[in-house]
C-alpha positions in Angstrom: 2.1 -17.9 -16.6 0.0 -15.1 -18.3 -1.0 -14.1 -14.9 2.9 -12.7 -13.9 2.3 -10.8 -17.5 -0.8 -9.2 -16.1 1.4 -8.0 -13.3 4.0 -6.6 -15.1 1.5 -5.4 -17.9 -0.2 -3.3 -14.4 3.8 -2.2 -13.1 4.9 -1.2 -16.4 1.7 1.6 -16.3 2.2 2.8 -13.3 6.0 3.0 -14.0 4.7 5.2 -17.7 2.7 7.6 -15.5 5.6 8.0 -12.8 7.9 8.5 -16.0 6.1 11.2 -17.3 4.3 13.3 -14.5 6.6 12.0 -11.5 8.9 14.7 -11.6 6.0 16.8 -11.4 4.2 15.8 -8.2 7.5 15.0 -6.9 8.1 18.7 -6.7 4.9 19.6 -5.3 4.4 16.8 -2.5 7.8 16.0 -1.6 9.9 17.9 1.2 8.9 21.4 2.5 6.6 21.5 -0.4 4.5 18.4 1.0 4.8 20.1 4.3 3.1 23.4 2.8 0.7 21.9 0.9 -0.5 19.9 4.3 -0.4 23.2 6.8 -2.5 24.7 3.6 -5.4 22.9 3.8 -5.9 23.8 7.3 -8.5 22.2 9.6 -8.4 19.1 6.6 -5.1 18.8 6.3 -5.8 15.0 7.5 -8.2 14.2 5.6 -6.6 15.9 2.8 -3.5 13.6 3.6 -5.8 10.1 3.3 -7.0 11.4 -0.4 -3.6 11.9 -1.4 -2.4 8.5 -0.4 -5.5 7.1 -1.6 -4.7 8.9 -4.8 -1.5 7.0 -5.3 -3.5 4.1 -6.9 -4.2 6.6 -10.1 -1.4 9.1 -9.7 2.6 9.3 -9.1 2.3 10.6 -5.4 5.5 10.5 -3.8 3.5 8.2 -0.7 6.7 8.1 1.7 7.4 11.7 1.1 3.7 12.7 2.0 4.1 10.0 4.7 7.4 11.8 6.1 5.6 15.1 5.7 2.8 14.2 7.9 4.8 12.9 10.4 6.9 16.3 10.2 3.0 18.2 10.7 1.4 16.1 12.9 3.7 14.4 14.8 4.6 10.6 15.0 1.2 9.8 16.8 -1.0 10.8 14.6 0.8 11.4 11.1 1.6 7.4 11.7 -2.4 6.9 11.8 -3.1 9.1 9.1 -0.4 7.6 7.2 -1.1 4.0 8.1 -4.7 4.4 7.2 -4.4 6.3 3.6 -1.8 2.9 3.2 -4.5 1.0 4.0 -7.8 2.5 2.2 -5.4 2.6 -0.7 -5.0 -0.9 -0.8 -8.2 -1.9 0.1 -10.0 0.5 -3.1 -7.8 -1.4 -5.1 -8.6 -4.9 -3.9 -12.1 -3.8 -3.9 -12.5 -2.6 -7.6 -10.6 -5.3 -8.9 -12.5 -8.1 -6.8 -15.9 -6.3 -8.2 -15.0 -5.3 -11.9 -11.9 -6.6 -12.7 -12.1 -10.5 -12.5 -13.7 -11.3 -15.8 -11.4 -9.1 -18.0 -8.3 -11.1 -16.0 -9.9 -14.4 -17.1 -10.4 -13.3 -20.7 -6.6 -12.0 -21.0 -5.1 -15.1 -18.4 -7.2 -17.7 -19.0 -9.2 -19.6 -16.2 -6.1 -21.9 -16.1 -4.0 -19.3 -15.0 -6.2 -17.5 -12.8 -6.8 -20.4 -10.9 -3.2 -21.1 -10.3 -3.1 -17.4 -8.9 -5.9 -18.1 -6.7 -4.0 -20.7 -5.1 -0.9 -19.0 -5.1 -3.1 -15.8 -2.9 -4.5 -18.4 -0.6 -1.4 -20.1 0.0 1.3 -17.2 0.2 -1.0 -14.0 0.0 -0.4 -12.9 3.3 3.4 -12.5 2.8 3.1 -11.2 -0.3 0.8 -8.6 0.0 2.0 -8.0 3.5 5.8 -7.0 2.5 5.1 -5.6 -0.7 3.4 -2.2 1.2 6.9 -1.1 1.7 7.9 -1.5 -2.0 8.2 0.9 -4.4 5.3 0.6 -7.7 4.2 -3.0 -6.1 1.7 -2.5 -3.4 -1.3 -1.4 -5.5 -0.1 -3.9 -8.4 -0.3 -7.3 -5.5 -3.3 -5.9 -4.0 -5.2 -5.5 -7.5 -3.7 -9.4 -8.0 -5.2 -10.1 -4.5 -8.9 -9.0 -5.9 -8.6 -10.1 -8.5 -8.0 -13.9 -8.0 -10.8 -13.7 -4.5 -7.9 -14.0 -1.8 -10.0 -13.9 1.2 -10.6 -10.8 2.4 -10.1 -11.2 6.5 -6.6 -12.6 5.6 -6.5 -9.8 3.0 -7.3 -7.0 5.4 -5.2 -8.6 8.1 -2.3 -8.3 5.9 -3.0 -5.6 4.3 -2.9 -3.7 8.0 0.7 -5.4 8.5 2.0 -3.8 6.5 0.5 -0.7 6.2 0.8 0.1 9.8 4.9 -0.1 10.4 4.9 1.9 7.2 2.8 4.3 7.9 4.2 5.2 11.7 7.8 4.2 10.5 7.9 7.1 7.8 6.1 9.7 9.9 8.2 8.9 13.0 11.4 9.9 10.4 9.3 13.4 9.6 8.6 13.5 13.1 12.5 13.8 13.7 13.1 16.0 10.8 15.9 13.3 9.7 16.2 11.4 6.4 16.8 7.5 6.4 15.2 6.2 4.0 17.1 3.2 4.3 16.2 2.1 7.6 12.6 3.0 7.1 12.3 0.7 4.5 14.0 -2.2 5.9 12.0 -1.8 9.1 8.9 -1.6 6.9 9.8 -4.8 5.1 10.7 -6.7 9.0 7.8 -5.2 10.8 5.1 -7.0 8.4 6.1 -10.3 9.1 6.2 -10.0 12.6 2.8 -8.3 12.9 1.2 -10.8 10.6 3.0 -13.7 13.2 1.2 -12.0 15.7 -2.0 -11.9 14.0 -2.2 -15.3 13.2 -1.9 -16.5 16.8 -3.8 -14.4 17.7 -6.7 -15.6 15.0 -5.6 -19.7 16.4 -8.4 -19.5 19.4 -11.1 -18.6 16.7 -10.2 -21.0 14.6 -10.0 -23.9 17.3 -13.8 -22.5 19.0 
């Protein structure tokens, strides 16, 4: 299926760039750098926080670093919310672009065959996969570039895209909160929280659907 080479075609790039400048913005947003760099910027230092996350659709940010880092500067409350929503915008820029300008390069390299067989696989499964893939390393922009670009709807994009963004986001800044390191258990709660927020969604969408 050409489409799965797409995907790795779009993961092996943003693997390169990690490759060859990761070390690099690993040292300056990673740790008590990260923590610097956010106290630096003063009365934007949340706003400045969002960009960088956002920027992690072009660039090698370390986003659970920053994540852990705003968490450590802002506190669990609301270095989760910053960190949740910079997840989120992130994912939704790259759903957006590739829903808007993206689709008819995909069908020239896939083939409307293939594309089509994503666009059911999105419909069917999207939720899950772009859901649990926010806590994954290189994946989350990758699936939610695949989401835009085979039209997965975007309430159940958004929906799932927010379940997975959310227990990340508070998860990881709850950890800098506590000045500890578990990067272990962060990511497994990231990958359990998803599913169960998405469960919860869902019933509570079943009213609307039933009206």
């Amino acid at each position: 299926m050409r489409l799965l080479w797409l995907a790795l075609g779009l993961a092996a790039i943003v693997i390169a760039v990690f490759l060859a400048w990761g070390g690099e913005f690993e040292r300056w947003f990673a740790g008590p750098a990260a923590v610097d760099w956010i106290r630096a910027q003063g009365a934007w230092g949340g706003l400045a926080v969002i960009a960088l996350l956002v920027g992690d659709l072009f660039l090698p940010i370390p986003a659970t670093a920053v994540m852990s880092a705003t968490g450590f500067v802002y506190g669990a409350t609301k270095g989760g919310a910053l960190s949740a929503t910079g997840s989120f915008l992130a994912g939704l820029v790259a759903y957006e672009l590739c829903a808007g300008w993206g689709r008819g390069a995909a069908a020239k390299i896939v083939g409307p065959a293939d594309l089509a067989r994503g666009e059911r696989l999105f419909h069917e499964r999207g939720v899950w996969i772009v859901a649990l893939s926010r806590a994954l390393p290189v994946l989350p922009e990758v699936i939610a570039c695949l989401a835009g670009l085979t039209h997965m709807p975007r309430r159940r994009f958004y929906l799932a895209l927010a379940s997975g963004s959310l227990p990340m986001g508070f998860i990881y800044a709850t950890i800098g909160a506590s000045g500890q390191e578990r990067p272990g258990l962060a990511l497994g709660l990231s990958a359990l929280l998803p599913a169960l927020l998405w469960l919860l969604a869902q019933r509570a969408m079943r009213p609307a659907k039933s009206s």
